[in-house]
N, C-alpha and C positions, 0 to 999 in steps of 0.2 A: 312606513311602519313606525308607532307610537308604543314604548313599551311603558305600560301602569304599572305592576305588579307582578311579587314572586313571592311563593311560598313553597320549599324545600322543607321535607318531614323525611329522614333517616336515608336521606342520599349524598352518598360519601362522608365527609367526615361532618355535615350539619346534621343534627339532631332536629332540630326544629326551628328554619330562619323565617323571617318574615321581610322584604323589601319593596318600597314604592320608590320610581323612579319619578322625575321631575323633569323640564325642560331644561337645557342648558348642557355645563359640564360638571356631572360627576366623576368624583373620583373614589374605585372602590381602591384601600391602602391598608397595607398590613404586612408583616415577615412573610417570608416566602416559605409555602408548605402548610398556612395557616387555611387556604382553603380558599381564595382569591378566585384563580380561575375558575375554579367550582362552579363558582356563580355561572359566567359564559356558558360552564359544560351545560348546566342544569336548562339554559334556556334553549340553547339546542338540542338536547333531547328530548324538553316537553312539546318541539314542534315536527321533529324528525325520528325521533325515538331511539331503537337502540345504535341503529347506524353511525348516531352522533356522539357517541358516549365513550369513552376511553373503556379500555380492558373489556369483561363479560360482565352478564347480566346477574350476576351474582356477587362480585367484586364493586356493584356500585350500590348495595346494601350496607349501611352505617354498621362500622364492625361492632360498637358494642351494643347495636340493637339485637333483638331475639331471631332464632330464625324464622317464624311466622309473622316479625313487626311488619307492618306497614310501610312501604316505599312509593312516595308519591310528590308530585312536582305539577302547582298550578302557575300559570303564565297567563296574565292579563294583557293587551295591548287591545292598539287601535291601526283597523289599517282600511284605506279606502270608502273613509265614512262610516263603518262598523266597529261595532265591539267585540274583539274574540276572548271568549278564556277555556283555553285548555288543561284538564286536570288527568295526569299520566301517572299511570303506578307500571311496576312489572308485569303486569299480566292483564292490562287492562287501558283502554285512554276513552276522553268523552272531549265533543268540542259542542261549546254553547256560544249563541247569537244575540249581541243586544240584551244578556242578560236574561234570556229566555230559562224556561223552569226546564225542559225538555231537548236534549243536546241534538244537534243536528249530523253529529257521526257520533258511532260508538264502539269500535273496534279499530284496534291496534292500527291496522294496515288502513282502514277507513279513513282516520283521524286523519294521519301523513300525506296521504295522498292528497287531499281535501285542501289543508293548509297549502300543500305546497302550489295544487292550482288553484288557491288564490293568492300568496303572492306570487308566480307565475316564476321561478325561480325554483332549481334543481338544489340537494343539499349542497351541492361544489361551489354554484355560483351563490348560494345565500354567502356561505364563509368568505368565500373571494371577495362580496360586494360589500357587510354589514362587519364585519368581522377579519379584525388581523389580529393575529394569534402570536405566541411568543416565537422569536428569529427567523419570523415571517418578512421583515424588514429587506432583509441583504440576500432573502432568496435567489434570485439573479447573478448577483456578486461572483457566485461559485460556476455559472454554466459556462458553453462555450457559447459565441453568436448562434450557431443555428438551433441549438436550445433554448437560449433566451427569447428566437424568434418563435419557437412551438410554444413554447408557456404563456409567451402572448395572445396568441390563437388561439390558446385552450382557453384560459379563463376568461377573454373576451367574447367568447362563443363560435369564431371561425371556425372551430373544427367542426365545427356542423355541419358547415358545407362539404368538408370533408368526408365526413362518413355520411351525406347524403348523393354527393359524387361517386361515393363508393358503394352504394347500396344503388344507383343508376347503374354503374359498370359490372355489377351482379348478373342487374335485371337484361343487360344488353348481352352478356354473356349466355345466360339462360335460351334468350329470344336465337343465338348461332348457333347453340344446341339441338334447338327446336326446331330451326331450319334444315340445321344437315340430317334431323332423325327423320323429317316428312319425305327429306330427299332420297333418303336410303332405302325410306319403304315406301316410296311412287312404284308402280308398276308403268312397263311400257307400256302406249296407248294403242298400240300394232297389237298388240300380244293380247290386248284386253277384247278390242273387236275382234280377232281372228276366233278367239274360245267363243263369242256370241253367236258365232257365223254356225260354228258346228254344234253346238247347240240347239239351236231351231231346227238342223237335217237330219240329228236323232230324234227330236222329238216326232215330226212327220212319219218314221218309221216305225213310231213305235207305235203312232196311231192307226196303221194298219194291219200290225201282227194283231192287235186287239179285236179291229172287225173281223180276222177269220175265226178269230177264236169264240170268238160270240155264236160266228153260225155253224161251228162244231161242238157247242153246246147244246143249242138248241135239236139238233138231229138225236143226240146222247138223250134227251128228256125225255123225247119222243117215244124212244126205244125202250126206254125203263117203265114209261107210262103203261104200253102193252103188257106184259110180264107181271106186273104189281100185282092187280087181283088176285092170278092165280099162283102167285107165289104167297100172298097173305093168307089164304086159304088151306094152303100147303103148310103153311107154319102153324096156324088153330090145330089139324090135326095133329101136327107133329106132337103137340103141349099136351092134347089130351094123352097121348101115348107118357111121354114123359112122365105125368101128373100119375098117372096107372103105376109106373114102376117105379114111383114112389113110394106112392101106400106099400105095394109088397115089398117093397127094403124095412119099411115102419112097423110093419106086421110079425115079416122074422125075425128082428129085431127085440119087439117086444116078446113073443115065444122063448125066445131065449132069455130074456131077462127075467122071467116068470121061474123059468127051469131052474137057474140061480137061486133063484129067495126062496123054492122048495128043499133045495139042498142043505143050503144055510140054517134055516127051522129046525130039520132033522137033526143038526149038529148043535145047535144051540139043547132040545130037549134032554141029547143023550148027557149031555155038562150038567144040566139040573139033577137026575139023577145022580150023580156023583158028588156034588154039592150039600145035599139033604143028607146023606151017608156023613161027611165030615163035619158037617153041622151037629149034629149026634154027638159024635166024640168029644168034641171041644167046650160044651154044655156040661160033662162030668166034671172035665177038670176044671171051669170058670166057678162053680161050687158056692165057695168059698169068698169070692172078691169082692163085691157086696159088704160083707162084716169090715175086712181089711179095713174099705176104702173109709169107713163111718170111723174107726178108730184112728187111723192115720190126719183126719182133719182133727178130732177132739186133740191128738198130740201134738200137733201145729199151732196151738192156741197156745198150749200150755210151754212150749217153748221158746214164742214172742214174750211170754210174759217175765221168763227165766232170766232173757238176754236186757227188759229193762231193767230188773232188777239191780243188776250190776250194772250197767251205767248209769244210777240212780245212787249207787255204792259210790262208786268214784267220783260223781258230780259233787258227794258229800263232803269228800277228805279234802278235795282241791279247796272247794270255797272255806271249810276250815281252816287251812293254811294260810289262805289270800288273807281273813280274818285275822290273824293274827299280825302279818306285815302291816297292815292296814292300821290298827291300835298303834302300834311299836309306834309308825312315823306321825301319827295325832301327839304322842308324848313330845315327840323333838321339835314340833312346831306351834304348840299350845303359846308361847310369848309373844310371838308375831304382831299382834293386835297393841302390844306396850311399844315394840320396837319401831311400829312405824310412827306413829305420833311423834316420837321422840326425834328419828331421824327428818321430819318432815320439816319441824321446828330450825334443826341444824341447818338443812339445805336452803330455806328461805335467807337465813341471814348470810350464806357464802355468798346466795345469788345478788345479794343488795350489795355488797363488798364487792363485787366485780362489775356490775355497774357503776359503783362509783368510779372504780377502775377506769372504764370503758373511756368516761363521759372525759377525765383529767388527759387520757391519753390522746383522744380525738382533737383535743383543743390545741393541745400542745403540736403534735404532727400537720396540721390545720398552717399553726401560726409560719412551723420551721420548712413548708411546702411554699407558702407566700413570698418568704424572704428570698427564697431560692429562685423564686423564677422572676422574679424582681432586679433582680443581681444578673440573671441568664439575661433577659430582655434589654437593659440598661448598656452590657458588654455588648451585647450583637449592634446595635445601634450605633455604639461608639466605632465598630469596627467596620461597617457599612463611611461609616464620616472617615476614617483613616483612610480607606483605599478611594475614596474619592479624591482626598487630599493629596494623597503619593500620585493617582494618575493626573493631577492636574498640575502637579510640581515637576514630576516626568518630562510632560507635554511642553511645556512652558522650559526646563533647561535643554530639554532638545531644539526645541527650536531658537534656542537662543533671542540675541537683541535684537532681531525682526520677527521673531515670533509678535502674535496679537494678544494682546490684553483682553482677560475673557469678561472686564467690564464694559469698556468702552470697543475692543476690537481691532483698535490700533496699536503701531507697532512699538514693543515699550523702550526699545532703546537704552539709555542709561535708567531707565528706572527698573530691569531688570532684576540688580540684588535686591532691592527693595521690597521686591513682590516671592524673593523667594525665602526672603527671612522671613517675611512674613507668614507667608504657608510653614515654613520650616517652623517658628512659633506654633502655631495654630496645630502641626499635625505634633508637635510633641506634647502640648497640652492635654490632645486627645490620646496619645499613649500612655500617661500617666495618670491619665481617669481610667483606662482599659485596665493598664495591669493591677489598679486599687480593687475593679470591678472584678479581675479574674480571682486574684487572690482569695475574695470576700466570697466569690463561687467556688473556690476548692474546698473555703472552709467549710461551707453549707452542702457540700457534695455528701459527708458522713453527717449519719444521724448524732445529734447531741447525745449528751451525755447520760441528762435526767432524762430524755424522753425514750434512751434505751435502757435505764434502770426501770421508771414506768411498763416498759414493754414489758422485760423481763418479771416485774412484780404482778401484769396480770396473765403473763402464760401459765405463773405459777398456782396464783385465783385461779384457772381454768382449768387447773389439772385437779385442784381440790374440789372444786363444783362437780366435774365430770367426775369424780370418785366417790362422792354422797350420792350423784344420779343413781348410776352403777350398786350402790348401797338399797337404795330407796326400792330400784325395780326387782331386787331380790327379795326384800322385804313385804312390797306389795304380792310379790307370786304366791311368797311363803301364808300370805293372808286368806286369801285367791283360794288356796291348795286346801287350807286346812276347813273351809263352809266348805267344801268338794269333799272331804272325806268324814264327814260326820253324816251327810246323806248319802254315803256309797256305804258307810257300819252297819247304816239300820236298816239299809234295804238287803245288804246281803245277809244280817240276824234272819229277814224273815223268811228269804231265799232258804237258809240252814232247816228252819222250822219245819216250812212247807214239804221241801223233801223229805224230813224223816216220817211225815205221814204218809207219803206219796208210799216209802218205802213196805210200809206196816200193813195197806191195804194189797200189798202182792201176794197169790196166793203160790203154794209150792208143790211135791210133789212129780214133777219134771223127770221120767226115765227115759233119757238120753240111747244107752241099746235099744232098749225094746222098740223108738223111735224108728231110730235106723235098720231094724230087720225088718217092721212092718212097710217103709218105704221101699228095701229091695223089692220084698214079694210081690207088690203094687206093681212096678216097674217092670218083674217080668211077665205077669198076665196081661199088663196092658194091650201088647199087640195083640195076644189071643183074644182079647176081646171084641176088639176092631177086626180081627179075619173072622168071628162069628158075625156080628153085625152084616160084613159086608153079603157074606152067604145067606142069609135069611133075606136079603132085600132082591138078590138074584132069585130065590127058590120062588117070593113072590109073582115073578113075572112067567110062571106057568101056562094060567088059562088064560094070557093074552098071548101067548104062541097058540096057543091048541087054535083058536078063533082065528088068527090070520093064516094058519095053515090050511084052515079050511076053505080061504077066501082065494087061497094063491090057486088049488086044483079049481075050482070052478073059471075063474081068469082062465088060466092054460087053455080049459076046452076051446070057450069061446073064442079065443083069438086063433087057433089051428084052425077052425070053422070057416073065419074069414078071409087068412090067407087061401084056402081054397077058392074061394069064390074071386079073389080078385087074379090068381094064373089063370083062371079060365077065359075072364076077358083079356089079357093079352093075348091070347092066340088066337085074336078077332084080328088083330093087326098084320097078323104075317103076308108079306110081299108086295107093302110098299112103300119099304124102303129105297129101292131102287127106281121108282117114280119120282120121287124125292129128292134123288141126289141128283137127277138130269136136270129137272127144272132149277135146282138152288143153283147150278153152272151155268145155267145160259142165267139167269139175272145177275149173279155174279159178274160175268163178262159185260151184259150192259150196262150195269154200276159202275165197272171202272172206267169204261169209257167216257161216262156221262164224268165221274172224279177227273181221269186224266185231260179232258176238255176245261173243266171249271181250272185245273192247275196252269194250264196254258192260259188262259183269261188273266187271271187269278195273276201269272208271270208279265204278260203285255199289260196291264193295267199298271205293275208293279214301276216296267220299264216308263211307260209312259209318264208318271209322277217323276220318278227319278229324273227324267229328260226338260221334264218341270220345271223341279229343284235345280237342275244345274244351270237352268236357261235364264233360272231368275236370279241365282246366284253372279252368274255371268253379266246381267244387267245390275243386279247391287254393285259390283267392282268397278262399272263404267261412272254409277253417279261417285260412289266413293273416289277415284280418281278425278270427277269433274270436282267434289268440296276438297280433298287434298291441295289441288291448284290453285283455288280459292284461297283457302287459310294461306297457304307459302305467301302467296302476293301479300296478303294482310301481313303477316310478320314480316315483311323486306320493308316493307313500309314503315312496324314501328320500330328496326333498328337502326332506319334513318333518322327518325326523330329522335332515338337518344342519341344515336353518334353529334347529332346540333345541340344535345344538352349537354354532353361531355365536356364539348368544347365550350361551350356558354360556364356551364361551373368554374371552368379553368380561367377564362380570363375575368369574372367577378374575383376568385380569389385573390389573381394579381392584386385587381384595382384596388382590394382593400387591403393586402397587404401593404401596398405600395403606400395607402395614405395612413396607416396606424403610427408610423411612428412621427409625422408632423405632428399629427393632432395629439396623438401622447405628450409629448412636446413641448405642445402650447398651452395645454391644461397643467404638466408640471409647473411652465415655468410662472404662470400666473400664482400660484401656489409659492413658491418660493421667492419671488420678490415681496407678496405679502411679509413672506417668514422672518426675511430679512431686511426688511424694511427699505426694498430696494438696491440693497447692497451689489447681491446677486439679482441682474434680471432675467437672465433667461439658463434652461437646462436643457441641454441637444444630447440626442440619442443618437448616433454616429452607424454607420451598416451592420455592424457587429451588437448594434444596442448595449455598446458601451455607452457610461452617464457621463456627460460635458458640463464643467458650468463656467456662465460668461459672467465674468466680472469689470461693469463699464465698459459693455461690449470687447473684452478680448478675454478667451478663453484660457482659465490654468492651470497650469501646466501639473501642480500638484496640487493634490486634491487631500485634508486633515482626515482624520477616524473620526473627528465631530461633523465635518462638509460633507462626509459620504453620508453618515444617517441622515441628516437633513436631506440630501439628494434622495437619499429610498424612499425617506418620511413623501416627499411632496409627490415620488414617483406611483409610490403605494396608493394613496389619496387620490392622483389621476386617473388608476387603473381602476376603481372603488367605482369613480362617478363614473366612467365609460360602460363601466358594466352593468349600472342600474340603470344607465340610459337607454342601454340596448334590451332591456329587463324589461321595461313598462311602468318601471314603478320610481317615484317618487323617492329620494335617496336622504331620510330623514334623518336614520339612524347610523351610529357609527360608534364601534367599540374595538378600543385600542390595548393590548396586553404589553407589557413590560414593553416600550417602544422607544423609549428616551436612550438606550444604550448609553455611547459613551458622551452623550449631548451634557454640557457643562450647566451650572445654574442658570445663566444669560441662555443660552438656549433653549433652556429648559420651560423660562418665561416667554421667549420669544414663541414657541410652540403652541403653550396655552394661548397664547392672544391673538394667533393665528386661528387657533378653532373657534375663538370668542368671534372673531372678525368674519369667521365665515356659517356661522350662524341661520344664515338664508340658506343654505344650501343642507348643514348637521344641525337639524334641531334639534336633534340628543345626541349627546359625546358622551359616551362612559371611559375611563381611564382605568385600568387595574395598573398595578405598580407597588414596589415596594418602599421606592422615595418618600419621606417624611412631605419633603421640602416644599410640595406642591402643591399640601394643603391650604394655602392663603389665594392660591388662583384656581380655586373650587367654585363654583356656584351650590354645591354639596359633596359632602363627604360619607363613604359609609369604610364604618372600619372595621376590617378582620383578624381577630386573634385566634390562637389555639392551646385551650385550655388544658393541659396534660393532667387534671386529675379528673376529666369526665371522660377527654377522649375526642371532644366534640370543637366546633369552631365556634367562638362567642363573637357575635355583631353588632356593632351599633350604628347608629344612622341616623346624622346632622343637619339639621337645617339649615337653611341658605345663613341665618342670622345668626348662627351661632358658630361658622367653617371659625372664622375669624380669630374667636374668642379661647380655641384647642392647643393646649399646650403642645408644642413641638419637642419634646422631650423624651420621646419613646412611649410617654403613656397614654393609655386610650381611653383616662377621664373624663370628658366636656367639661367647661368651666361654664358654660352657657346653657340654655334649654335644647334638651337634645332627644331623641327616641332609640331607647336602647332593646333591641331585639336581639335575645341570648337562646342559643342552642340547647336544649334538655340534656341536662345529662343521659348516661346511660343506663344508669340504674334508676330512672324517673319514672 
């Protein structure tokens, strides 16, 4: 894996970086908390997503972006003879091929998946192989042996075998489960023939009750056959009888109902008669109601017109009054139109007075923000060079006159004081630039003098601006208000006008009594009016009674008529009914025999299926225990095959455990004789995967805080290449986070030319760090600051020709041709 390019837009504290990476070694450098690792986080989340990303999906949004801005992260590389580039935001990822217009995943989960089988590498083992992170180093340091031996196994991939042994002794357990439940529900094989055996002697059985039953049906048909004619024949008569006393139930029936509706007639006529009498009466006194009713609607005119009158009165007086307020406040505001002009004039010139303001105070605050973090950056640098200088002064009087010289490595002997006045100069030097440097920071910690009388001079501008505003929009209302009431004068003048005609054309004369007598009286003839109505529409329906009464007596006769005529044919039928009921018994009695035969049938048929089902049943349970016996065999079978794979897993894991820590080993130690230029030749990992190192072939016995990182450094590096060996992939790249711990300057070089010298194996070395010093054994530099007045991380990024020519001072000018790539502010 080849990485080309990164582009970060509002993830974490980048605003907007841009990075091309190059062959060789880079070194990204910068204060710690500027945003360094960032970079690393950003490349593994544009290929893993959020799994790889510190905190939540919301906390890696640029704090002073918007909440709708934009979070996105492109990664360019090359791997396996292709081009990939993936471009990831929150809520969204695309991965493109060779530059293609058309991305060949396009979802979240898609992307991830995609990348990771093709570099063929899990997120765990990507970091363990390409990637070591900060106090990733001395991981180990802290375990006991048989955790340092599982951490082994882990990131090396043994534990595969492991949870594939383990998911084998699932599958073997499963397969004992499976055997004891087929065993628990085998039936006996005795038990199975013995049900079959009795099975076939019911069925035989029942095929016989069946034959008799057949031929005492047949006798029963036989017998019903005779009987039928003259039983169907017997039942025709019967229906005609029936049919007969019918009609004469329908006949009486109807006689009577005739009898009824002559009754009713006669009581309905005598009500008319009495009806026509009160009808009479009630025609004297309704007289009069007629006239009533014609003067009670004329006085219902004349009273709508009474009641608009007077809210035509009233509508008058109010808009009178309203008229008056209305004038009053046109007097108080007729100025308006001189006062804005005037104030308008004022307010422009406060607001050019505070912009000038603005402009004196920005510059000044601008210049006393620069000095400040100038003076911040300078001390942290110096203080970074001090504590290096104490721990190597430290190291050097603890170990006294056999202590090594951290130039040459030899042991200093009498030239001890020499090396520690020296440092002892050198680190007092640097506390006496520090404490200039702090000083010069406390003083720049409070704002000056003039740039807080500035301040104070435009709070004061801004309080007079904001009180001509505040002027101005009372004075616009006041403008506003008064075109608003010169068209609400003249429309309510004509409002005033129109009503007093409204009023002139109402006519009067309105007698409110007389109103309300003439509506009682209404009110109580009304019912009488409606009981006469009702009486004259019953007296109407006279000669359509008289007509159906005359219909009903003729009905009557005729239907007495016929009822005669239909008793006389019943008594064509009398005496034989008891002819009748002999025959319907004897077919009766042949029916049910010919029934209780077909029920016997009907029952030996039934048993004979049953004897059936159970015979076949009985043979289903014979093959079912011949496939049961089957299957068993089959599964004894495969959990012999896994019990030989049990053991087959178990002694591969030996065999490899057994050879991981030679070979670990021998890759360390190839590694650190490089480092040391053969000093150190070899590194032994002991049963407990304690780290050894052999100096001139004999092991020592103590081991320095700079020989142990060096031991991690080449240990780490080992387990790097082991694991991309075992990966499939080509072990190109390699990216190192703060990893030089307490490694001294000569270390420090000796390291870099270590990666330089191994080049064949790391075609890309990225370094993050916040050491100055290691800028000159760059093949590139990118450097990270962080800006406290945007918020954001500003970047730049060196060329090979120009590592060289960068002041080592703290600042992160180029003196040479350089590309500088700076973060957007956050108000941009």
């Amino acid at each position: 894996m080849r990485l080309n390019s990164l582009h970060l837009c509002n993830f974490r504290q980048h605003a907007d970086t841009k990075l091309v990476f190059d062959t060789g070694l880079t070194g990204v450098i910068g204060p710690n908390g500027a945003g360094k690792t960032t970079i690393l986080e950003a490349i593994a989340w544009a290929i893993y997503g959020n799994p790889a990303a510190r905190g939540t999906r919301d906390s890696i949004r640029f704090a002073r972006a918007g909440a709708r801005a934009t979070v996105k992260v492109e990664l360019d590389f090359d791997l396996g003879g292709h081009r990939y580039r993936i471009v990831r935001g929150l809520t969204s990822a695309e991965l493109y091929l060779d530059g293609a217009d058309a991305p060949i995943a396009s979802s979240i989960s898609g992307v991830s998946e995609l990348v990771e089988k093709r570099l063929g590498m899990s997120r765990g083992e990507f970091f363990n192989t390409y990637f070591t992170g900060q106090k990733e180093l001395s991981v180990m340091a802290s375990m006991s042996p048989s955790q340092r031996a599982q951490f082994l196994s882990h990131v090396l991939g043994y534990d595969r075998l492991r949870e594939a042994q383990t998911l084998l002794r699932e599958t073997r357990s499963a397969l004992v489960a499976r055997i004891g439940g087929l065993r628990q529900g085998m039936a006996d094989p005795e038990s199975v023939e013995r049900a079959r055996s009795e099975c076939e002697t019911r069925l035989a059985s029942a095929r016989e009750r069946a034959g008799a039953a057949l031929e005492r049906r047949a006798a029963a048909t036989t017998a019903v056959g005779r009987l039928t004619p003259r039983w169907e024949a017997a039942q025709r008569e019967r229906e005609q009888l029936l049919e007969l006393l019918g009609e004469i139930k329908l006949a009486e029936g109807e006689e009577s109902s005739l009898g009824r509706d002559a009754e009713r007639l006669a009581r309905d006529l005598a009500e008319l008669a009495a009806s026509r009498a009160e009808r009479a009466t009630l025609e004297t006194e309704l007289a009069p109601f007629e006239q009533l009713a014609a003067e009670l609607q004329q006085l219902d005119v004349l009273g709508r017109e009474e009641g608009r009158r007077q809210a035509l009165a009233e509508q008058r007086t109010s808009l009178a009054d309203e008229l008056a307020r209305l004038r009053d406040r046109r007097a108080k505001i007729e100025t308006a139109p001189a006062l804005e002009a005037e104030t308008t004039t004022a307010l422009e010139a406060k607001r050019q007075e505070l912009e000038d303001i603005d402009g004196q105070l920005e510059a000044r605050r601008t210049e006393w923000v620069r000095d400040r973090q100038e003076a911040e950056t300078k001390r942290q640098a110096l203080r970074d060079q001090y504590t290096d200088l104490r721990q190597q002064r430290d190291r050097l009087a603890a170990a006294g006159a056999a202590g090594a010289c951290p130039t040459c490595m030899r042991e200093l002997g009498d030239m001890l004081p020499a090396v520690l006045e020296l440092l002892d100069g050198q680190i007092e030097t640097v506390r006496v630039d520090g404490n200039y440097f702090k000083l010069r920071l406390e003083q720049l910690l409070e704002m000056p003098d003039d740039l807080q009388a500035l301040d104070a001079r435009r709070r004061d501008m801004f309080q007079e601006v904001t009180a001509f505003e505040r002027r101005m929009i009372k004075v616009q209302v006041a403008v506003q208000e008064l075109a608003q009431l010169v068209g609400e004068i003249d429309k309510k003048d004509l409002r005033l006008a129109t009503l007093g005609r409204e009023l002139d054309g109402i006519p009067g004369g309105f007698d409110a009594e007389r109103h309300a007598m003439v509506r009682r009286e209404i009110e109580r003839l009304s019912p009488l009016d409606a009981r006469a109505a009702r009486l004259s529409a019953q007296i109407e329906r006279e000669p359509h009674l008289l007509q159906e009464q005359e219909r009903l007596v003729a009905s009557l006769a005729k239907t007495r008529e016929r009822s005669e005529a239909l008793r006389a044919k019943r008594a064509a039928f009398a005496g034989k009914d008891a002819e009748f009921a002999e025959l319907r018994e004897a077919f009766d009695r042949a029916s049910a025999e010919a029934q209780a035969a077909e029920v016997a049938l009907a029952s030996a048929d039934s048993e004979k299926s049953a004897a059936t089902a159970q015979l076949d049943s009985a043979n289903a349970a014979a093959k079912e225990l011949a496939d049961r016996q089957r299957a068993l065999e089959q599964l004894n079978a495969s959990k012999r095959l896994h019990d030989e794979l049990d053991r087959a897993y178990t002694d591969l894991r030996t065999d490899l455990n057994f050879q991981l820590r030679p070979e670990l080993s021998d890759l360390a130690s190839s590694f650190l004789s490089e480092l040391t230029e053969g000093r150190y030749g070899a590194l032994e990992l002991d049963d407990g995967y304690n780290i050894g190192i052999l100096e001139d072939g004999v092991p020592k016995q103590v081991i320095s805080g700079g020989e142990e990182d060096l031991a991690n450094l080449v240990l780490r590096l080992a387990i790097s290449q082991m694991i991309a060996e075992r990966a499939g992939q080509p072990f190109s790249l390699l990216i190192l986070d703060e990893i030089f711990g307490s490694l001294d300057e000569l270390r420090r070089g000796s390291v870099l030319e270590l990666l330089r010298h191994l080049q064949d194996r790391f075609e890309q070395v990225i370094l993050i760090t916040h050491i100055e010093a290691i800028r000159d054994g760059m093949d590139h530099v990118i450097t990270v600051q962080y800006d406290e007045r945007t918020g954001a991380s500003v970047v730049q990024q060196h060329d090979s020709a120009t590592v060289g020519e960068l002041g080592t001072d703290g600042d992160d000018v180029p003196l040479g041709e350089s590309r500088e790539l700076e973060s957007a502010g956050a108000g941009d």
